[in-house]
Structure formats: C-alpha cells, structure tokens
ROZA-87361 format. One line per field, with one value per atom (N, C-alpha, C): x, y, z; residue number from 1; residue in three letters; atom name. Coordinates in steps of 0.05 Angstrom, whole numbers, plus 5000, padded with zeros to 4 digits. Example, Ala and Ser with C-alpha at 12.3 -4.5 7.8 and 13.67 -1.06 7.14 Angstrom:
// residues 2
xx <- 5264  5246  5264  5257  5273  5258
yy <- 4886  4910  4934  4955  4979  5001
zz <- 5156  5156  5156  5142  5143  5157
i <- 1  1  1  2  2  2
aa <- ALA  ALA  ALA  SER  SER  SER
at <- N  CA  C  N  CA  C
This chain:
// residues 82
xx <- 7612  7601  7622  7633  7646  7639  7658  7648  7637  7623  7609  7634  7646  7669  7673  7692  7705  7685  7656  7633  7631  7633  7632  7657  7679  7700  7707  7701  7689  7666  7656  7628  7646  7659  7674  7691  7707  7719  7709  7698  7684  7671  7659  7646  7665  7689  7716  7730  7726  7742  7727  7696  7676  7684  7685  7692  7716  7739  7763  7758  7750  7745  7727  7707  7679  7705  7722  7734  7754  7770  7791  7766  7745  7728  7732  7725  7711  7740  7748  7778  7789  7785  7796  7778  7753  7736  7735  7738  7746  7761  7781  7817  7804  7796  7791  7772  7754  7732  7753  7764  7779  7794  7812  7827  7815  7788  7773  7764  7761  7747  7765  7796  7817  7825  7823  7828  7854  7877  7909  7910  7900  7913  7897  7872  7854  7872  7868  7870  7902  7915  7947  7934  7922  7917  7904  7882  7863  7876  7896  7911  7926  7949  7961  7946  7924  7908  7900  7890  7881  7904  7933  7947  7949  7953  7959  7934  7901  7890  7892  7903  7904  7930  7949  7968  7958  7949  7936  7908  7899  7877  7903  7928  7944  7948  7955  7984  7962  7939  7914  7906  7915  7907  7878  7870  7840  7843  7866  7872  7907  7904  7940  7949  7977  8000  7999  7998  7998  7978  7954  7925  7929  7933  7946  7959  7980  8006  7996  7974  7965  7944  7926  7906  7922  7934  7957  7976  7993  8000  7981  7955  7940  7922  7928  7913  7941  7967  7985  7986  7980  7984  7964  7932  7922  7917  7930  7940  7964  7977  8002  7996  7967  7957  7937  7928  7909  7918
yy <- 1221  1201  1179  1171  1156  1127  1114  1086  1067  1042  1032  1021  1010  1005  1027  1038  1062  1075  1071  1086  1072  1042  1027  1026  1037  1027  1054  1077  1104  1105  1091  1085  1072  1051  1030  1049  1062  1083  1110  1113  1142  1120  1096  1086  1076  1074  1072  1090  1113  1138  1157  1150  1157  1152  1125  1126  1129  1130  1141  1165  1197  1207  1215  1201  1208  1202  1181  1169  1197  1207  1227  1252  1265  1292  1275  1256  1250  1247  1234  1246  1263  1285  1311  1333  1321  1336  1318  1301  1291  1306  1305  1322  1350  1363  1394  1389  1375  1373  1364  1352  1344  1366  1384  1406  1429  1427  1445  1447  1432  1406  1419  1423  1429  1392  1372  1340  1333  1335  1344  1310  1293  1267  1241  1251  1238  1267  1283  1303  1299  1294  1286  1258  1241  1211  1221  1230  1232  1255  1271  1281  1264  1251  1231  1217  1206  1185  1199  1236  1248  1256  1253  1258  1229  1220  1189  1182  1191  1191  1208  1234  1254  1243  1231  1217  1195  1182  1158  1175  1192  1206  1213  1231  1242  1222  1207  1184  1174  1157  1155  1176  1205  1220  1240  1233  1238  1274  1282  1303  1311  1335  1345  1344  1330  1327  1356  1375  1401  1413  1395  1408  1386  1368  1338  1360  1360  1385  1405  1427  1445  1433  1420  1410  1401  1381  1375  1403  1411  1434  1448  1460  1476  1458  1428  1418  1415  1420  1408  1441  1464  1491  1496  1482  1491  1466  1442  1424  1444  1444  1474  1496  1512  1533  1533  1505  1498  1489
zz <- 2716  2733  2736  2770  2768  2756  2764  2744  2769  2767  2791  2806  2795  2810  2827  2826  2837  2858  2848  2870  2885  2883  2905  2931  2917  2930  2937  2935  2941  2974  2973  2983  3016  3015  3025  3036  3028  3044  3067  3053  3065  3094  3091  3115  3130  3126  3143  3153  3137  3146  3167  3172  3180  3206  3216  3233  3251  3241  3246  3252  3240  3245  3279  3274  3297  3319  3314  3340  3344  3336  3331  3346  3335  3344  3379  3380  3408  3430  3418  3432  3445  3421  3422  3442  3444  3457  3486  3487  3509  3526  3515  3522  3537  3522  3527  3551  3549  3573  3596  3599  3620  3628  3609  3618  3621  3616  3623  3650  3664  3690  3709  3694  3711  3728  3709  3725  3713  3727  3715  3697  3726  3710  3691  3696  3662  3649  3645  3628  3612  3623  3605  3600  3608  3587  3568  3575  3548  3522  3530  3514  3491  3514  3502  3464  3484  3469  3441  3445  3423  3408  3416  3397  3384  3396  3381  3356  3368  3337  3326  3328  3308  3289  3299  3287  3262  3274  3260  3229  3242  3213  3202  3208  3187  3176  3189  3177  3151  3156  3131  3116  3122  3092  3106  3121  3133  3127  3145  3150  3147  3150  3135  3161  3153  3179  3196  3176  3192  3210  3206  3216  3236  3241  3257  3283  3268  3293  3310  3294  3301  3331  3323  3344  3362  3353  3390  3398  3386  3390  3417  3408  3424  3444  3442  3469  3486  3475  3501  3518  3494  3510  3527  3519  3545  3571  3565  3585  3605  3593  3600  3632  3610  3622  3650  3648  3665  3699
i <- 1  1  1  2  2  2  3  3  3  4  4  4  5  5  5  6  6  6  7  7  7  8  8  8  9  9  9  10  10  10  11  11  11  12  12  12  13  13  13  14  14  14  15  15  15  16  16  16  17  17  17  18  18  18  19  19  19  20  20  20  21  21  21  22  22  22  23  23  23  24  24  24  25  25  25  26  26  26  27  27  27  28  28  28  29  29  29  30  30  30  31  31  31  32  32  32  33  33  33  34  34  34  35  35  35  36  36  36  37  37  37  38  38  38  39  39  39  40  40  40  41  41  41  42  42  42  43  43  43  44  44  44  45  45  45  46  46  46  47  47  47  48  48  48  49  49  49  50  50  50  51  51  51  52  52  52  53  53  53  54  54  54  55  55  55  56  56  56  57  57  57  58  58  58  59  59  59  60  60  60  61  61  61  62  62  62  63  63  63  64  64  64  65  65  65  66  66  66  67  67  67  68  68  68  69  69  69  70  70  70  71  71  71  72  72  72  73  73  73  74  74  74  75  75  75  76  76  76  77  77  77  78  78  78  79  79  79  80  80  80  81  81  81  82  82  82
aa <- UNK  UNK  UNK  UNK  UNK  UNK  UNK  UNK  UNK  UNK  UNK  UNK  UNK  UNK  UNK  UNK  UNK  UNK  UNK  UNK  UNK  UNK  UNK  UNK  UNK  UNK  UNK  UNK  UNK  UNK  UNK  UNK  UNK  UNK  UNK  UNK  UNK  UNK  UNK  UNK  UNK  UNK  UNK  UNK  UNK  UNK  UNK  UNK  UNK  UNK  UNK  UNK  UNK  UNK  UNK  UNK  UNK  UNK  UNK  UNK  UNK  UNK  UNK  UNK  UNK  UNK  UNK  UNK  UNK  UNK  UNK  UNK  UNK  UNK  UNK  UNK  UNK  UNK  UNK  UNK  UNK  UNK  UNK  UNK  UNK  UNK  UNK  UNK  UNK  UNK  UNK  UNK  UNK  UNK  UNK  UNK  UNK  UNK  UNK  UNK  UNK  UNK  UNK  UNK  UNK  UNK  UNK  UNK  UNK  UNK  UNK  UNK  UNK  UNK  UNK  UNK  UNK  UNK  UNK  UNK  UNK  UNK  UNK  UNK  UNK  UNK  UNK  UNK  UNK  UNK  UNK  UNK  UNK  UNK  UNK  UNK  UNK  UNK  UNK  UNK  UNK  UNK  UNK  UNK  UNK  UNK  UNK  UNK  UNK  UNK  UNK  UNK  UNK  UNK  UNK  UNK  UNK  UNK  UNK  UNK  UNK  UNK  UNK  UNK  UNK  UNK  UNK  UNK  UNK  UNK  UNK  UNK  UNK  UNK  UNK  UNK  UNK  UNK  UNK  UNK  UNK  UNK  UNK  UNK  UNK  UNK  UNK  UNK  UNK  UNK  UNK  UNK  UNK  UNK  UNK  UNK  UNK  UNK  UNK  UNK  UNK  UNK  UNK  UNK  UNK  UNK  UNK  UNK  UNK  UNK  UNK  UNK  UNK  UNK  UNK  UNK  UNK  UNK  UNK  UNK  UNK  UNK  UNK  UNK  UNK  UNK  UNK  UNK  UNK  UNK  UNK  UNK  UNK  UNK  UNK  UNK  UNK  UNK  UNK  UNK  UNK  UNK  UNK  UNK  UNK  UNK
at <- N  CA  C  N  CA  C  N  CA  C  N  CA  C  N  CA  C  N  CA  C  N  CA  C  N  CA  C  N  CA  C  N  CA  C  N  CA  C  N  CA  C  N  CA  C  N  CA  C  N  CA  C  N  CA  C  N  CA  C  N  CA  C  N  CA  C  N  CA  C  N  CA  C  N  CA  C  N  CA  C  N  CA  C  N  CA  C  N  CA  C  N  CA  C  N  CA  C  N  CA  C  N  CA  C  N  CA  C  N  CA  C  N  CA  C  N  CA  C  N  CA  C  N  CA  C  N  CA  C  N  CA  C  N  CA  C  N  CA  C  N  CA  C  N  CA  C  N  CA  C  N  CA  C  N  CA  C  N  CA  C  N  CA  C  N  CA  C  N  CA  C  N  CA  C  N  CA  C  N  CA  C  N  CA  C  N  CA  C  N  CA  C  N  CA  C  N  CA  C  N  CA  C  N  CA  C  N  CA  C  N  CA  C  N  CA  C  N  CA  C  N  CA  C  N  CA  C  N  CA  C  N  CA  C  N  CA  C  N  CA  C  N  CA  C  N  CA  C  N  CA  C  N  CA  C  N  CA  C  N  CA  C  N  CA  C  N  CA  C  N  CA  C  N  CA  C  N  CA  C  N  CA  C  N  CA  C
C-alpha cells in the first residue's frame, strides 16, 4: 500500500495526465475524420495539431516516443493517400 503521500500525489497526476490524453484521442480522431471527409485543407491543420500533441504526451512520459511516431507516421500516410 502506497503511502498517503505518494497516493495523493499519484491521484494529482493521473487527473492531469487525464486530460492531456482525452485532448491527444480527440485530436487524433479529429485528423482521420477530416481525411476521411476527403477536406485536404482542415485535414493537413488538424494533422499538424495531432502531431504536435502526440509530441507533447511523449515528451511527458504519457506514451513511448515510438508509439508517438507510429500514430503520426500513419496519419501523414493516409493524409498522403487521400
């Protein structure tokens, strides 16, 4: 059992990282809806913007630099394909 400290400051995080995250999914699904839509030029902004928070969760730990890369990776290929 952690100690109360640490659960609190445990607690304090996760409600920060919470939302970093929600912001990063909504982004990212943004992006795809747009290039899905086939709408060339929201669709390269809202790209843009989801790499920039997928940047920002790596850079905080949220998620691995590599799983960061991969997701932009496959939104610029089907920005690309569309």
């Amino acid at each position: 059992m952690p100690s109360a400290k640490s659960a609190r400051s445990s607690e304090r995080k996760r409600i920060n990282n919470r939302g970093l995250s929600s912001t990063t999914r909504n982004l990212v699904a943004r992006a795809r809806n747009a290039i899905n839509q086939d709408d060339a030029g929201t669709a390269t902004d809202l790209v843009a913007q989801a790499s920039k928070a997928l940047d920002r969760t790596a850079q905080k730990g949220l998620i691995h630099r590599n799983n960061a890369a991969r997701q932009k990776s496959r939104l610029v290929t089907q920005l690309k394909q569309s």
